[in-house]
ZADO-1210 file (C-alpha; in nm, 4 decimals, padded with zeros to 6 digits):
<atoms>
<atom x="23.2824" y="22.6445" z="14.4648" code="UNK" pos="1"/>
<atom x="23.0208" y="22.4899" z="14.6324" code="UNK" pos="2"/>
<atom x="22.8241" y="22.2142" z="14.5019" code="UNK" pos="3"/>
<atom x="22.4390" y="22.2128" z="14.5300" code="UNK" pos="4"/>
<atom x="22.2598" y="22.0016" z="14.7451" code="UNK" pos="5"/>
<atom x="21.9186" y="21.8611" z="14.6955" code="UNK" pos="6"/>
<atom x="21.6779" y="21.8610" z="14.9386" code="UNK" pos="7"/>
<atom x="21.6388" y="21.5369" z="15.1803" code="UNK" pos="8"/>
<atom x="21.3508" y="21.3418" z="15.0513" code="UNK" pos="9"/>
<atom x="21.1282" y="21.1723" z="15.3339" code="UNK" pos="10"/>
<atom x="21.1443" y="20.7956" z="15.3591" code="UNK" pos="11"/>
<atom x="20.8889" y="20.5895" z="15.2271" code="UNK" pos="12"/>
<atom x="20.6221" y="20.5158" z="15.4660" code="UNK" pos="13"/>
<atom x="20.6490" y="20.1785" z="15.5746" code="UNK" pos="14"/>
<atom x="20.4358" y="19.8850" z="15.4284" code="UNK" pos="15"/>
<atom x="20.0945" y="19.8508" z="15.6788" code="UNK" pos="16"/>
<atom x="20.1628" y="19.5525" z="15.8796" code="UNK" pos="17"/>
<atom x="19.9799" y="19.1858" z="15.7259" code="UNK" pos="18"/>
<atom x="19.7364" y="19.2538" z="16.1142" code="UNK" pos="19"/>
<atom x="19.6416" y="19.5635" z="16.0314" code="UNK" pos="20"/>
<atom x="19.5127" y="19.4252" z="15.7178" code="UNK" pos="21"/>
<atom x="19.3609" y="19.1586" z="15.8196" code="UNK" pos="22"/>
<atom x="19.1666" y="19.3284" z="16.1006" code="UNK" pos="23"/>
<atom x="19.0390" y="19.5899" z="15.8435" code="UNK" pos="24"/>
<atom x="18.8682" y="19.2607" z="15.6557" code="UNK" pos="25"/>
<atom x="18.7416" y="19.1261" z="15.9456" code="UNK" pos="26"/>
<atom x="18.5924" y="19.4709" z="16.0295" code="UNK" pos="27"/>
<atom x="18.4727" y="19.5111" z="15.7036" code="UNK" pos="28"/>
<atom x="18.3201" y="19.1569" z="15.6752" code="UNK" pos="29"/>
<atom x="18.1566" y="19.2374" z="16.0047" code="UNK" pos="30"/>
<atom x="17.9818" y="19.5786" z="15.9051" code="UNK" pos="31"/>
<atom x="17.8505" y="19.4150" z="15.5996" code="UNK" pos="32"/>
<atom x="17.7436" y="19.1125" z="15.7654" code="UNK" pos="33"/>
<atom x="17.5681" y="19.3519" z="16.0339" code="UNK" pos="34"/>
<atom x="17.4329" y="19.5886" z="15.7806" code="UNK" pos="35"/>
<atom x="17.2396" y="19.3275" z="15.5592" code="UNK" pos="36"/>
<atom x="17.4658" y="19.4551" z="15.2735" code="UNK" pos="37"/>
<atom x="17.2554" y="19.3339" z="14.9400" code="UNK" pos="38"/>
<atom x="17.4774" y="19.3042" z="14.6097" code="UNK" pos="39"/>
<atom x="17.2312" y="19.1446" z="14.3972" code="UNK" pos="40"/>
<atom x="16.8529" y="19.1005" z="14.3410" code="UNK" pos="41"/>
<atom x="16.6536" y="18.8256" z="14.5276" code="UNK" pos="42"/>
<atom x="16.5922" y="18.5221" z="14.3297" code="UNK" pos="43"/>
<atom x="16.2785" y="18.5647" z="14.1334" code="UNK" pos="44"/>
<atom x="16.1003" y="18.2055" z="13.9929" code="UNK" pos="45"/>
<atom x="15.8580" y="18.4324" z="13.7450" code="UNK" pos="46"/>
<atom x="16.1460" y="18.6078" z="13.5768" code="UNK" pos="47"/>
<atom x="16.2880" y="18.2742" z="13.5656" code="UNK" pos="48"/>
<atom x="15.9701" y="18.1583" z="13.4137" code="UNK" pos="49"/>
<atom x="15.8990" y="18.4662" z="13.1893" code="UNK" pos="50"/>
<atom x="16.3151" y="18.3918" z="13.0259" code="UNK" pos="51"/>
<atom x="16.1633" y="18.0332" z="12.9558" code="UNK" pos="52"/>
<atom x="15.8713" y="18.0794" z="12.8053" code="UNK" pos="53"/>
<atom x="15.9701" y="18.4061" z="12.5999" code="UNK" pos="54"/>
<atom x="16.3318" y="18.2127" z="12.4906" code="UNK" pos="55"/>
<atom x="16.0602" y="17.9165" z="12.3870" code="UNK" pos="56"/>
<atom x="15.8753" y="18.1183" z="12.1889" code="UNK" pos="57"/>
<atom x="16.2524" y="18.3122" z="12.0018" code="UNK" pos="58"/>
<atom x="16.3314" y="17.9095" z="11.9161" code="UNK" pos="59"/>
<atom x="16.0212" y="17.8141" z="11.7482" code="UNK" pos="60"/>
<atom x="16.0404" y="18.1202" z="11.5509" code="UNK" pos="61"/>
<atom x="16.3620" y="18.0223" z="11.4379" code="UNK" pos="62"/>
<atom x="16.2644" y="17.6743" z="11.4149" code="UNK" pos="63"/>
<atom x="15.9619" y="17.7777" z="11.2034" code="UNK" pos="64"/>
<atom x="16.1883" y="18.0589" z="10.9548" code="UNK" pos="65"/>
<atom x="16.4524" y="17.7623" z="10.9196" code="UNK" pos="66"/>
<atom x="16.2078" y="17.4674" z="10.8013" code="UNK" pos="67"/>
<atom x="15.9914" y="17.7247" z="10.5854" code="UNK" pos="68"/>
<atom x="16.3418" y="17.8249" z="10.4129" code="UNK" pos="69"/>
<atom x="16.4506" y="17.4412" z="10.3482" code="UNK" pos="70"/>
<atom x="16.1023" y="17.3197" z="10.2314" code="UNK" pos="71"/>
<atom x="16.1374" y="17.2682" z="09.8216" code="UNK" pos="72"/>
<atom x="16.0937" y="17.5466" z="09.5884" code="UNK" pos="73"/>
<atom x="16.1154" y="17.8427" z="09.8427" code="UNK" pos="74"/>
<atom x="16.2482" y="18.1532" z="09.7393" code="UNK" pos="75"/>
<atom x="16.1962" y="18.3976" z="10.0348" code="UNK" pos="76"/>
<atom x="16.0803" y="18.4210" z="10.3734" code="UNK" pos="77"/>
<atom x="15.8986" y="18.7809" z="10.3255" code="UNK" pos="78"/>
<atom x="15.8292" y="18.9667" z="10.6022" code="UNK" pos="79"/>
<atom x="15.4906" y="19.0371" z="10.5550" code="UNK" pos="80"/>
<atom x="15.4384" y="18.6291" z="10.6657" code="UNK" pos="81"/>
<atom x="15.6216" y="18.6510" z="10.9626" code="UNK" pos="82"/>
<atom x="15.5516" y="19.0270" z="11.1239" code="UNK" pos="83"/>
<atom x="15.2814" y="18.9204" z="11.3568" code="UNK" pos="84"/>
<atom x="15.5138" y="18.6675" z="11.5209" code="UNK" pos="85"/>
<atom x="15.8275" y="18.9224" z="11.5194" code="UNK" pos="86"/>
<atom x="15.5840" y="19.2077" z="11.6761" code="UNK" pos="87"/>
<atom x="15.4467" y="18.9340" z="11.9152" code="UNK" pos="88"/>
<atom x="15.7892" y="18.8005" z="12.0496" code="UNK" pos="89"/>
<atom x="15.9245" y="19.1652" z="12.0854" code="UNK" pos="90"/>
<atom x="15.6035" y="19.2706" z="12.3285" code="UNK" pos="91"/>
<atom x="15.7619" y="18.9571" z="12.5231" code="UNK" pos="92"/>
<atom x="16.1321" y="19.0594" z="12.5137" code="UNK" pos="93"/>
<atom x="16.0057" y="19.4450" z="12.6211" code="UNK" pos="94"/>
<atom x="15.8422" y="19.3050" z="12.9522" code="UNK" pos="95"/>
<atom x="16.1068" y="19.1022" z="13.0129" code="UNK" pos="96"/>
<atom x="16.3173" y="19.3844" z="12.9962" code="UNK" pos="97"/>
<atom x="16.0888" y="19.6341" z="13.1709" code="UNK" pos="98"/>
<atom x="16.0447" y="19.3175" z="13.4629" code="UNK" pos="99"/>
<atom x="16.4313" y="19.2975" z="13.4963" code="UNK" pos="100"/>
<atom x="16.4760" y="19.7131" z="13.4963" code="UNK" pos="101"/>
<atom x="16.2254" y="19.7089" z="13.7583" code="UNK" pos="102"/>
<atom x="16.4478" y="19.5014" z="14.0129" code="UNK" pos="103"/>
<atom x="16.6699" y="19.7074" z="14.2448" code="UNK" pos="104"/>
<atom x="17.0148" y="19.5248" z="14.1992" code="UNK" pos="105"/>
<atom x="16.9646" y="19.3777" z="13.9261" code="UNK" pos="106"/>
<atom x="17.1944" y="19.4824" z="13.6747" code="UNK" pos="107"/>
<atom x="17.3373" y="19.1654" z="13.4647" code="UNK" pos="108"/>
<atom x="16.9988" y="19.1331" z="13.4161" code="UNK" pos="109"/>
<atom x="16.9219" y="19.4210" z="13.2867" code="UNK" pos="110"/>
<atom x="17.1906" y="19.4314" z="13.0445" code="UNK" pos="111"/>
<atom x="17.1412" y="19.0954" z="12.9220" code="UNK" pos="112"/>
<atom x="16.7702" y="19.1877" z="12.8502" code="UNK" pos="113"/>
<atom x="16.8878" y="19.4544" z="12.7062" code="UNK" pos="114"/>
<atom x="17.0824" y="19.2591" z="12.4851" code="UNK" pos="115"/>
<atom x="16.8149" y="19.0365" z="12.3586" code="UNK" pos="116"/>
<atom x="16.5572" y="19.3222" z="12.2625" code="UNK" pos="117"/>
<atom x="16.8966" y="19.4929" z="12.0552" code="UNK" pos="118"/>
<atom x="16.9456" y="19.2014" z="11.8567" code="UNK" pos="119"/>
<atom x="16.5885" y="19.1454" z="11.8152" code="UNK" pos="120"/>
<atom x="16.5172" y="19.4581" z="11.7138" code="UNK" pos="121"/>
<atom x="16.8571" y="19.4900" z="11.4750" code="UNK" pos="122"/>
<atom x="16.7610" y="19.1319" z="11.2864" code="UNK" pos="123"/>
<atom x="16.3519" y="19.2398" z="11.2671" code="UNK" pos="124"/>
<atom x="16.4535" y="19.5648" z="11.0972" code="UNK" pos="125"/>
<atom x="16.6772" y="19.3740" z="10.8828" code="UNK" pos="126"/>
<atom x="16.4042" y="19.1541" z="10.7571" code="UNK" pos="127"/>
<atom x="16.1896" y="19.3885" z="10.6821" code="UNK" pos="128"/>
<atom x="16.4492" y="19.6143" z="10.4871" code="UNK" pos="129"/>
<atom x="16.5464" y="19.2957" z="10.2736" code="UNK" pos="130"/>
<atom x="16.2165" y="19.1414" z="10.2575" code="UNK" pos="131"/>
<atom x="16.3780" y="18.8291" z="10.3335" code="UNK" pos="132"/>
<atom x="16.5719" y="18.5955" z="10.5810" code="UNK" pos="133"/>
<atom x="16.9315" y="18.3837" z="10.4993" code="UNK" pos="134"/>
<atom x="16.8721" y="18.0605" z="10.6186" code="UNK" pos="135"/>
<atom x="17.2715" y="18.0686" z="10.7255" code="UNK" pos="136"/>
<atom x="17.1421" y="18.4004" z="10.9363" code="UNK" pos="137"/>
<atom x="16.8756" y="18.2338" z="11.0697" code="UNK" pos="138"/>
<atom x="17.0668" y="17.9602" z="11.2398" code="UNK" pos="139"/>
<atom x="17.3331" y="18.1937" z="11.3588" code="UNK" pos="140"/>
<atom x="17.1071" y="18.4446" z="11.5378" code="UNK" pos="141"/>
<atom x="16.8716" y="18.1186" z="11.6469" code="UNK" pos="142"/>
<atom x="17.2109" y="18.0268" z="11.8776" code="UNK" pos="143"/>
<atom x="17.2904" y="18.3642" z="11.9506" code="UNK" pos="144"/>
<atom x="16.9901" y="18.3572" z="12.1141" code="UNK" pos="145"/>
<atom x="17.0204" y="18.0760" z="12.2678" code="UNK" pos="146"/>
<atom x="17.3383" y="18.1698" z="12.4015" code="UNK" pos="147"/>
<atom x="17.1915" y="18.5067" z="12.5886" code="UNK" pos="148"/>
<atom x="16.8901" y="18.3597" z="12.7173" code="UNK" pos="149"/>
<atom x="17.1039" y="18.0900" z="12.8907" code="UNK" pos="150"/>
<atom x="17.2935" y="18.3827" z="13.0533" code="UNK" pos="151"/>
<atom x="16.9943" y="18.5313" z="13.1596" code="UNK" pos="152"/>
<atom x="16.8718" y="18.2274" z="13.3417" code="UNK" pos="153"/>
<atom x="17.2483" y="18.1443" z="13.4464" code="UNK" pos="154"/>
<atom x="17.2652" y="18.4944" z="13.6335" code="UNK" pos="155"/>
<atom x="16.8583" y="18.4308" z="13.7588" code="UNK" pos="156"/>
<atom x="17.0000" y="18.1057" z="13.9098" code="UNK" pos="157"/>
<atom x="17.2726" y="18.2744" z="14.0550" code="UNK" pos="158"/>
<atom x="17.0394" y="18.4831" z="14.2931" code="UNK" pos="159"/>
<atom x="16.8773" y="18.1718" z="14.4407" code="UNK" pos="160"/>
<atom x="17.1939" y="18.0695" z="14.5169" code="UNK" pos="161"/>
<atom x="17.3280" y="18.3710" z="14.6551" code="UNK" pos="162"/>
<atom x="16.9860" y="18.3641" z="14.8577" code="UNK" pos="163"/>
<atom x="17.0650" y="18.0349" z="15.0112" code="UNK" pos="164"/>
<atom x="17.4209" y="18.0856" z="15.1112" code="UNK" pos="165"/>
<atom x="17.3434" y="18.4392" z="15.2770" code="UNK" pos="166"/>
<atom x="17.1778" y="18.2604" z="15.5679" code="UNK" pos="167"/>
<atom x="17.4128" y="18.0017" z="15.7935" code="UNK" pos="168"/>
<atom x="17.0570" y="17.9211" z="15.9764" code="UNK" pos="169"/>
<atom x="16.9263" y="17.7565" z="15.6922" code="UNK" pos="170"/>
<atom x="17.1727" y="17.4705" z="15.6982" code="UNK" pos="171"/>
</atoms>
């Protein structure tokens, strides 16, 4: 009786050599180089300024809900007394975010934007649903805030950078 045999299996193709690899880098680094291969958006100083000015106006409004809710004898923070500003600072956060959806290559941004209308929106909806404002919510979303719009001028000022470093000549 015969035993069965199992088929020969190929051997495993051999690693590609460390030159081969490196040569397909250089060659790649090359072709981009060559191409003007763009992974980001251009730096742009009025989006920089628009994330200022809007994220200026987001603080005092905090600023302004969080003194009105420690001043003596106050109960709530009704909507009604603060919609004009919440309506006001949204218009803001919607051109920023139309400005940054605008950009080719520009998606951080966009997301980050994003972001900041969400939350906006979510805490606005919330204060007018509960006719009022926690002053511990207040502070909370205040550095929340503060936290994304620093992101959003972080990943601004990382365009100017990558700007400046693209071109050797400029050295």
């Amino acid at each position: 009786m015969s035993t069965p045999t199992l088929p020969a299996r190929a051997a495993p193709a051999a690693p590609m050599p460390l030159w081969r690899l490196l040569a397909a880098g250089l060659l790649l680094s090359l072709l981009c180089a060559c191409t003007g291969l763009k992974l980001v958006a251009d730096h742009d100083a009025e989006a920089a300024k628009g994330i200022t000015e809007t994220s200026a106006e987001v603080f005092a409004f905090y600023d302004k809900l969080i003194d009105a809710r420690a001043e003596p004898g106050s109960a709530k923070l009704p909507y009604a007394g603060y919609a004009a500003d919440w309506g006001r600072i949204e218009t803001r956060l919607r051109v920023m975010e139309v400005r940054e959806a605008a950009r080719p290559l520009n998606a951080e941004s966009q997301r980050i934007a994003r972001t900041i209308l969400e939350f906006w929106q979510k805490y606005r909806a919330a204060h007018q649903k509960n006719g009022d404002y926690p002053a511990a919510l207040a502070a909370i979303h205040r550095d929340r805030f503060q936290r994304l719009f620093t992101a959003a001028l972080v990943a601004e000022r990382a365009k100017g950078l990558a700007t400046a470093d693209a071109d050797p000549g400029k050295d």
